[in-house]
C-alpha positions in Angstrom: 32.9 75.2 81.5 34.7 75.9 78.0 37.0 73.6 76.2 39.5 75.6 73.4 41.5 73.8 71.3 44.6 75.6 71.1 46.3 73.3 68.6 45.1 70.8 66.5 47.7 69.4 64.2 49.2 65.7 64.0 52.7 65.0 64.4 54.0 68.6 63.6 53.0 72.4 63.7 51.1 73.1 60.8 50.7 76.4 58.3 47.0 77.5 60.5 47.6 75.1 64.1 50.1 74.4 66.0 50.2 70.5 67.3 48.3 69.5 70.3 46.7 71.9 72.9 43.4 72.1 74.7 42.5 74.4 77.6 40.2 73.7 80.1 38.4 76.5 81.9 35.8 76.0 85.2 35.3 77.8 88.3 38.4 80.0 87.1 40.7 77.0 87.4 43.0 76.4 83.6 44.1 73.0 83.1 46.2 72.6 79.8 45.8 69.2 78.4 49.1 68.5 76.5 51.4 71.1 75.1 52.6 70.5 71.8 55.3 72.6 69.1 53.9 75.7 68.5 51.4 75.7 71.2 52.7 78.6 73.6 52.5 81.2 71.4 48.8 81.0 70.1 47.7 79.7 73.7 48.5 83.7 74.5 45.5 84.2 72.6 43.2 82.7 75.3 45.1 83.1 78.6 47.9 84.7 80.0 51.1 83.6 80.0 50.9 82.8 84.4 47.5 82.1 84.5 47.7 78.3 83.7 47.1 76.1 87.3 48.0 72.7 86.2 48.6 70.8 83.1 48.2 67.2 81.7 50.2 65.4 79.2 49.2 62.6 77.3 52.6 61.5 76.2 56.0 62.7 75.2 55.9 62.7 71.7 56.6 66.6 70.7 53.7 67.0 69.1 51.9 66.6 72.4 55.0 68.1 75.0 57.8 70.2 73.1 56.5 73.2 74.5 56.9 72.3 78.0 60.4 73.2 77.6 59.8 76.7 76.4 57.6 77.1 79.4 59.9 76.0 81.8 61.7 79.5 80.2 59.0 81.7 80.8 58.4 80.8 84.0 62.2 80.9 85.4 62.9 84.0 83.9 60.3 86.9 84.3 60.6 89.9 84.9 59.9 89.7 88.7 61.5 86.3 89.4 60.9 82.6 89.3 57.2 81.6 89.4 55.8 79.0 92.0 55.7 75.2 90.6 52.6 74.1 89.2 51.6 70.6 88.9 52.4 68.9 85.7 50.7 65.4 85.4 52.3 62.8 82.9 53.8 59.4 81.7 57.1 58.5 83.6 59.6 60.1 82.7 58.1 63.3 82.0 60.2 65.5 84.0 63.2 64.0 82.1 62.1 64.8 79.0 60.9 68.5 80.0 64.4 68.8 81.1 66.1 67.6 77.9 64.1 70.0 75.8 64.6 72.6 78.2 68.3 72.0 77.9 68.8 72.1 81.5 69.1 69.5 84.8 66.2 67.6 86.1 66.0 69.6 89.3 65.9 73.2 87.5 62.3 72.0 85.9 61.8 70.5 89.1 61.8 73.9 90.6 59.0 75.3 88.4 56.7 72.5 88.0 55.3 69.8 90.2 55.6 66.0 88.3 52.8 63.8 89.3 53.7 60.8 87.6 50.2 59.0 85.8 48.6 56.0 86.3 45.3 54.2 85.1 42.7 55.6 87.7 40.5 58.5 89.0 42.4 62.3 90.1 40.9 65.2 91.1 42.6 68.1 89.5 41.3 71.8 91.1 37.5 71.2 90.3 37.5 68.6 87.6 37.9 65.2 88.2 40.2 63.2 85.5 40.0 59.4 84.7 43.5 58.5 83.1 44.0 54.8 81.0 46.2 54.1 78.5 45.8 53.8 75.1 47.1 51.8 72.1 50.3 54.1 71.3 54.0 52.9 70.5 55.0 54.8 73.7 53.0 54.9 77.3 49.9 57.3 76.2 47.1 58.3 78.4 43.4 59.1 76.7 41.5 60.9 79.6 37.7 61.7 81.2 37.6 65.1 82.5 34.2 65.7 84.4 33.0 68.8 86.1 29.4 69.9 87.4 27.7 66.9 85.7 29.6 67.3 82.2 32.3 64.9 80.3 35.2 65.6 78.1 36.6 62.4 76.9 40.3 62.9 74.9 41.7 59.9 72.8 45.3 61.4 72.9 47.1 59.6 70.0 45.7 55.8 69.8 44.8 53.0 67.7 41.8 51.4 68.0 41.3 51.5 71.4 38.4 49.6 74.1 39.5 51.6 77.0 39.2 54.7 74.6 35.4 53.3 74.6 34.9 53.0 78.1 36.1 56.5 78.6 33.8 58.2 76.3 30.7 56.5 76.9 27.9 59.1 76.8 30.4 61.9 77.4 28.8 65.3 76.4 31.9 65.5 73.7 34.2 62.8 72.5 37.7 65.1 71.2 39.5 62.3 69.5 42.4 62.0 67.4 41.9 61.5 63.2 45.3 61.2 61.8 45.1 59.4 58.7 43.3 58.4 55.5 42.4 54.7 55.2 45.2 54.8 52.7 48.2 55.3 55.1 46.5 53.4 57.9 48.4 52.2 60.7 47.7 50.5 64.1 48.7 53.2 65.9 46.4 56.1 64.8 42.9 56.4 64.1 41.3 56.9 60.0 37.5 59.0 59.9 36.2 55.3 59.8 37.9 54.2 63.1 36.7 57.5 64.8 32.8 56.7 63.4 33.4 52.8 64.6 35.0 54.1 67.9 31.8 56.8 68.2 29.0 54.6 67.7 30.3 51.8 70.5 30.9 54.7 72.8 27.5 56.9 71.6 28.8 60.4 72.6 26.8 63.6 72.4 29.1 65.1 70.4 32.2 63.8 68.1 35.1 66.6 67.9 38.1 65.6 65.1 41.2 66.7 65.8 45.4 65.5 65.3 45.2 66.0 61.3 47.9 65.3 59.5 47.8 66.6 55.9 46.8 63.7 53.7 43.5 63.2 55.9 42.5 66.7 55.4 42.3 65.8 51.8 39.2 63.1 52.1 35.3 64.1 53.2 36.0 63.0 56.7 32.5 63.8 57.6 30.8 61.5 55.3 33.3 58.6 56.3 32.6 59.3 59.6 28.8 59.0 59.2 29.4 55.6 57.5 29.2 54.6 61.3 28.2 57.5 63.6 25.0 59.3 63.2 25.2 62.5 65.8 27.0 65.5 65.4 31.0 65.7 63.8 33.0 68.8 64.2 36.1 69.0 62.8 38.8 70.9 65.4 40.6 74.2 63.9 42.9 76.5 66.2 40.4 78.6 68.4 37.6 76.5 68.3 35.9 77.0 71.8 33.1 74.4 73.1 30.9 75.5 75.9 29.3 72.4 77.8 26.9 72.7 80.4 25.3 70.8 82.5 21.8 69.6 81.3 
């Protein structure tokens, strides 16, 4: 199983990242988990453009979704014709707001991909097995558990401080979660280093991955703030970052 981030910067595209992107890889099955500005373009880096089978959205905030619409392009127009649907998992209303940034009526996106509409609760998704529950966001956001051949990926999505983000990531093999701010700009709505390290040590995974900067919190030692809490291992998420888990 590998996990790439394919974009790891908070709230807009930034000079090295685009916003939020991972891609999932087992069995030779890609699930794209969220899809944020800028993310199409380096994602050709790691996969080809027709070779994604399903994707999962956190919430539709364009730093986590724009690029759906941009999608919905390439796969209505290439060169040999419209492409099959593939499923597209997200909050209400996501194949609304696909369709607004695609510029172009509900049932046209409806003809490329396949809305399944989220709820708190356990899918199976080709061979991984996803846990959904929301998280502490201004607009309906889903943190997730993906699990496959005895591993665990938990994902915070955007979130404040968060007890269902706990109960998905305990003892998960790697905890990706969001680290948007400095103490300084704090807000309930996104996680500081010291939140992360507070949220990591209740949860105890094997492996704390940062991502979802935005620039001012790229400016303080986010590790050692971090450790003020959480004592295992912190790596800090930069576009192209591949994560092979196994299964111990």
């Amino acid at each position: 199983m590998r996990v790439t981030v394919v974009g790891c910067a908070g709230s807009f595209p930034g000079p090295d990242s685009p916003a939020s992107c991972y891609l999932l890889e087992a069995e030779g099955f890609r699930l794209l988990i969220d899809m944020g500005n800028g993310a199409l373009g380096v994602l050709q880096r790691f996969a080809g453009l027709f070779s994604i089978d399903a994707i999962c959205v956190s919430h539709l905030h364009a730093d986590h979704c724009a690029d759906l619409g941009t999608y919905w392009v390439v796969r209505q127009y290439p060169d040999d014709g419209p492409k099959p649907p593939i499923p597209v998992h997200g909050p209400q209303g996501t194949a609304k707001r696909v369709a607004g940034l695609a510029t172009t009526p509900v049932n046209a996106v409806q003809a490329r991909f396949t809305f399944c509409e989220l709820e708190p609760g356990t899918t199976e998704i080709g061979p991984f097995r996803l846990t959904a529950d929301r998280m502490s966001h201004p607009v309906e956001t889903f943190g997730f558990r993906v699990e496959h051949a005895g591993w665990q990926l938990a994902y915070s999505a955007d979130t404040g401080e968060s007890e269902a983000l706990v109960r998905l990531a305990a003892g998960a093999d790697v905890l990706l979660c969001e680290c948007s701010l400095p103490v300084a700009m704090a807000i309930p709505t996104h996680l500081t280093p010291e939140q992360c390290g507070a949220l990591a040590a209740a949860a105890l995974p094997k492996q704390l991955v940062l991502t979802h900067f935005y620039p001012p919190v790229e400016r303080v030692d986010i590790r050692a703030l971090v450790a003020t809490h959480y004592a295992g291992p912190v790596t800090l998420a930069v576009d192209g970052l591949m994560l092979d888990i196994e299964e111990d």
